[in-house]
C-alpha positions in Angstrom: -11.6 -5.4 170.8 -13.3 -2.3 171.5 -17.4 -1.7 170.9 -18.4 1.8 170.1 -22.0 3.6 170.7 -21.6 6.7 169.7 -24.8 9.5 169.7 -23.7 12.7 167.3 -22.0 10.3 164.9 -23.6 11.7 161.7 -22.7 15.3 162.6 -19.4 16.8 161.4 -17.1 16.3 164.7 -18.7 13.3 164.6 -18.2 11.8 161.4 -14.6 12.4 161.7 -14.6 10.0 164.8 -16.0 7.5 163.1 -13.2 7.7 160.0 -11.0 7.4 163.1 -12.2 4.6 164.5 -12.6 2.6 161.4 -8.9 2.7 160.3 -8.1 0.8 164.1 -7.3 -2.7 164.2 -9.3 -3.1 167.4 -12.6 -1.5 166.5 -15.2 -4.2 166.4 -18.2 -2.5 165.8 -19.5 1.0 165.7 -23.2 1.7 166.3 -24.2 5.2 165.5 -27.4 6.8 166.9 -29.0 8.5 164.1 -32.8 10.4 163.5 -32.4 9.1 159.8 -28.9 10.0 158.0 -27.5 6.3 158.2 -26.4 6.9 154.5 -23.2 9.0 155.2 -20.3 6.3 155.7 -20.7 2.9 155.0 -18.7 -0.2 156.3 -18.6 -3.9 157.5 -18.3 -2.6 160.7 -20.5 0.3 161.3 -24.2 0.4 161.9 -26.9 3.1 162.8 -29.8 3.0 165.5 -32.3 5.1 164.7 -33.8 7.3 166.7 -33.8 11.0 168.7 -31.9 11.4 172.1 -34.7 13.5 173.7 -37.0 9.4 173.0 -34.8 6.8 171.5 -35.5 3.2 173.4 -31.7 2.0 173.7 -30.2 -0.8 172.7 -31.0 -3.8 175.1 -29.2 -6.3 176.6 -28.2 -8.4 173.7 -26.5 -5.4 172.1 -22.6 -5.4 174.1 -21.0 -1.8 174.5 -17.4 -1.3 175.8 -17.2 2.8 175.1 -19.7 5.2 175.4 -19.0 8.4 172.5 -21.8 11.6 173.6 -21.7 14.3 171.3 -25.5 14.5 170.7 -27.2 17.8 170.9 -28.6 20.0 168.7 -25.7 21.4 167.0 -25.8 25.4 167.7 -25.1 25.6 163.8 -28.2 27.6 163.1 -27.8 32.1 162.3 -30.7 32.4 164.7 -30.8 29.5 167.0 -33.9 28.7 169.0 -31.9 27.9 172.1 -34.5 26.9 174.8 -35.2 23.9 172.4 -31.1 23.3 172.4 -31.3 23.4 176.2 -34.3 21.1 176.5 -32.4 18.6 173.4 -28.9 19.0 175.4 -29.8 18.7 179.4 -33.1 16.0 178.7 -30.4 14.1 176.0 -27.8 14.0 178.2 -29.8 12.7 181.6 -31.3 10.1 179.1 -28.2 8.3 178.2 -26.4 8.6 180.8 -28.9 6.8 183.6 -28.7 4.1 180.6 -24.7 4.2 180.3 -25.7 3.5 184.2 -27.1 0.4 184.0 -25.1 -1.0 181.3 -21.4 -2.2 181.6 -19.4 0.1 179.8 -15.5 0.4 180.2 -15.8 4.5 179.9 -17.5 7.5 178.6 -16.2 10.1 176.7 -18.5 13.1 176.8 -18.1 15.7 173.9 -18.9 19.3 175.7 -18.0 22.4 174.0 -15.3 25.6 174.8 -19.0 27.5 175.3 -19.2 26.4 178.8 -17.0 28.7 179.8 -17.2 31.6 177.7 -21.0 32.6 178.0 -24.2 32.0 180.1 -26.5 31.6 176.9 -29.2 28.7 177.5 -26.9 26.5 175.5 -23.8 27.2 177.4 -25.3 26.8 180.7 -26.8 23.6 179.2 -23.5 22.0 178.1 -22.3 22.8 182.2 -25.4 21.0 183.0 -24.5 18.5 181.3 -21.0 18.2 182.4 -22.6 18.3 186.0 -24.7 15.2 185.5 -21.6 13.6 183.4 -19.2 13.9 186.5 -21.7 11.9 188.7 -21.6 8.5 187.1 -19.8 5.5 188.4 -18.3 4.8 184.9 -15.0 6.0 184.5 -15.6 9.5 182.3 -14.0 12.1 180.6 -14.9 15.4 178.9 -13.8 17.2 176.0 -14.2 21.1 175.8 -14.3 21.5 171.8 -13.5 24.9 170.5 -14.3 25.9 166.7 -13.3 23.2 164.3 -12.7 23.0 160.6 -13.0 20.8 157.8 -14.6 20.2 154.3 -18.1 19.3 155.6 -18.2 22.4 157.7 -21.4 23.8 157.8 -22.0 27.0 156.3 -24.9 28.3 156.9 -24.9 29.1 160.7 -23.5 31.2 163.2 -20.1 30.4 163.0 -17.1 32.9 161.4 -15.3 31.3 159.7 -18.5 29.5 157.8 -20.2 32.7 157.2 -16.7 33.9 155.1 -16.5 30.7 153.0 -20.2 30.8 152.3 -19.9 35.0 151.2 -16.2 33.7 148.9 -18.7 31.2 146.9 -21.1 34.1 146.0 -18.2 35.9 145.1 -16.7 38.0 147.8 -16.1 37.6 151.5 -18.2 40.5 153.1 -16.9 40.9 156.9 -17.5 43.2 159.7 -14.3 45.0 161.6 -13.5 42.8 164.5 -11.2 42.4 166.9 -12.4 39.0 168.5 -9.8 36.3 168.8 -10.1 32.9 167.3 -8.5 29.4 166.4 -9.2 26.4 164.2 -8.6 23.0 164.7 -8.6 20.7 161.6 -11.3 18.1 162.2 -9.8 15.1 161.7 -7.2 16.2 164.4 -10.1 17.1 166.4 -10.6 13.6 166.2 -7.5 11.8 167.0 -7.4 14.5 170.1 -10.9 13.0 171.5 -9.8 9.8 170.9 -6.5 10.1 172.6 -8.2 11.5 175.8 -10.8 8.7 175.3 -8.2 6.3 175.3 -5.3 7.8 178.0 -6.9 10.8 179.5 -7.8 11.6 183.4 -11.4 11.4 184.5 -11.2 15.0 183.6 -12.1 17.8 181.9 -10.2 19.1 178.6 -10.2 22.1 176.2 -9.3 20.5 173.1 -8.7 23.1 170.3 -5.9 24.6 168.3 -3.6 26.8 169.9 -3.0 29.0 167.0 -4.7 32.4 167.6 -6.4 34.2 164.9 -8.6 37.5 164.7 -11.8 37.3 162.8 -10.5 40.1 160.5 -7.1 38.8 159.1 -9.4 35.1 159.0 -11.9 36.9 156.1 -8.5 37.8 154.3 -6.9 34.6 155.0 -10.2 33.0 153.1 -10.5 35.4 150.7 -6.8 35.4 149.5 -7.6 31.1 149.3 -10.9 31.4 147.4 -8.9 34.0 145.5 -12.2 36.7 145.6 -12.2 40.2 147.0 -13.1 41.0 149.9 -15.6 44.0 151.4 -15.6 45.5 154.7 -19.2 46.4 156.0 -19.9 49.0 158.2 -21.4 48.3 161.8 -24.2 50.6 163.2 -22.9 49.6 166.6 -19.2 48.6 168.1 -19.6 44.6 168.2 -18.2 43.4 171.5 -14.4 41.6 170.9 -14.6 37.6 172.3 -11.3 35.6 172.8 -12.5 32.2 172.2 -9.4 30.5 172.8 -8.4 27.0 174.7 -7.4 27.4 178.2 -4.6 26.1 180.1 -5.9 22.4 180.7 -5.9 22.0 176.4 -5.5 18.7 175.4 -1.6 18.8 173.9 -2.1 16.7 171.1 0.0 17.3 168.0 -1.8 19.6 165.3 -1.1 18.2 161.8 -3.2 20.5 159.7 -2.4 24.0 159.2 -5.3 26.8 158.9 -4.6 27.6 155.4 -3.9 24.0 154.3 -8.0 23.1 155.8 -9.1 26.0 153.4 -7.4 25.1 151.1 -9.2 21.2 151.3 -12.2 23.1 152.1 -12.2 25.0 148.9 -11.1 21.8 147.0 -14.1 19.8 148.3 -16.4 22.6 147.3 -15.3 23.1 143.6 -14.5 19.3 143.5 -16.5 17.4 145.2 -17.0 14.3 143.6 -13.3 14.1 143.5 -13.2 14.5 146.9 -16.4 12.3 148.0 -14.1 9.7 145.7 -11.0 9.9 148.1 -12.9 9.6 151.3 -14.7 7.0 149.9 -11.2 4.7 149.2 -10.0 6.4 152.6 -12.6 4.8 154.8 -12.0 1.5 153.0 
């Protein structure tokens, strides 16, 4: 019987781990590190801890762990971050609970990086390979997940992210997009994860890229979710030539089977947000 602690568990990756974990057999108890959503998903078998991961006091002695979930860190969901406060929340949470996963017994670690660390040398990126650094130290067998852009029907809408910015525009009415030629994919989030799980459970002491494989550009993405919202869509002129990203897994991705197609999350996406009572309803019976 396995005991989860899981920090990030009330964020949207997150979340999705939990659903997971609650439909095992052998999940005993989940404890979820929380600065005060503890209302999301409730269950026999699930319960929060509050606190922040820059000054929580852990769980002593008396509380028994066998995994170790890290996906804590000021999600990078904001249009203008502030990102010397994500690298202070990301490389201080990280050094925090890891010396604690040291001096506790855990069976593994699974630490929840992102596809950034390669891709960039922002404060957050170089944070996140920070982070990775101090992972790959501990004596606790550990390994990482590289998670590239995810989808789902609590995605967040109003940050920095594509594809969130094109289904926030479709609700007011139109998907407004700029000319791009930058190179995405989307992984569903509740294959996101059974992926994380999966490396949790039989991956190397490694790290993994775990993201779809399905390639994308961020133009034929605004018509994709403007031909599923069923609005028009505007092209808006750039004052200068925006600078074309491939933000793509690389070679070491995590091969797990994709289950969820692009247009089939928009298509729960857009059914969440017109109905979402219907579909609080059906997560609500899924989790139980």
């Amino acid at each position: 019987m396995r005991r989860y602690f899981i920090t990030g568990g009330t964020g949207f990756v997150g979340r999705a781990i939990v659903r997971e974990l609650l439909k095992r057999s052998d999940t005993e108890r989940i404890t979820c590190l929380t600065r005060g959503r503890d209302d999301l998903i409730q269950h026999p078998k699930l319960d929060y801890w509050k606190g922040d991961i820059t000054s929580v006091e852990f769980p002593g002695d008396r509380h028994r762990f066998t995994d170790l979930i890290h996906g804590a860190a000021e999600a990078n969901d904001l249009l203008h971050p502030d990102e010397h406060r994500y690298y202070h929340a990301v490389v201080s949470g990280a050094d925090r609970v890891f010396q604690w996963a040291n001096s506790r017994d855990f069976n593994r670690i699974l630490f929840i990086s992102s596809g950034a660390v390669g891709k960039g040398d922002s404060p957050y990126c170089q944070a996140k390979r920070l982070s990775e650094w101090l992972c790959e130290r501990l004596a606790i067998p550990t390994k990482i997940a590289r998670v590239y852009s995810v989808v789902g029907e609590e995605l967040p809408l109003n940050g920095q992210y594509a594809i969130g910015r094109f289904v926030g525009s479709a609700l007011q009415g139109e998907v407004k997009y700029y000319r791009s030629h930058s190179v995405r994919s989307y992984l569903h989030v509740e294959d996101c994860a059974r992926h994380l799980l999966d490396i949790l459970d039989r991956g190397d002491c490694r790290a993994y890229d775990v993201g779809s494989t399905k390639s994308i550009t961020v133009t034929d993405l605004a018509h994709l979710v403007a031909n599923v919202f069923e609005v028009p869509i505007r092209l808006i002129p750039e004052k200068h030539h925006p600078t074309s990203v491939v933000y793509l897994p690389g070679i070491d991705h995590w091969k797990g089977n994709e289950t969820i197609t692009l247009i089939e999350s928009l298509r729960r996406l857009r059914a969440h947000l017109c109905h979402p009572n219907l579909e609080q309803s059906q997560a609500a019976r899924a989790v139980h």
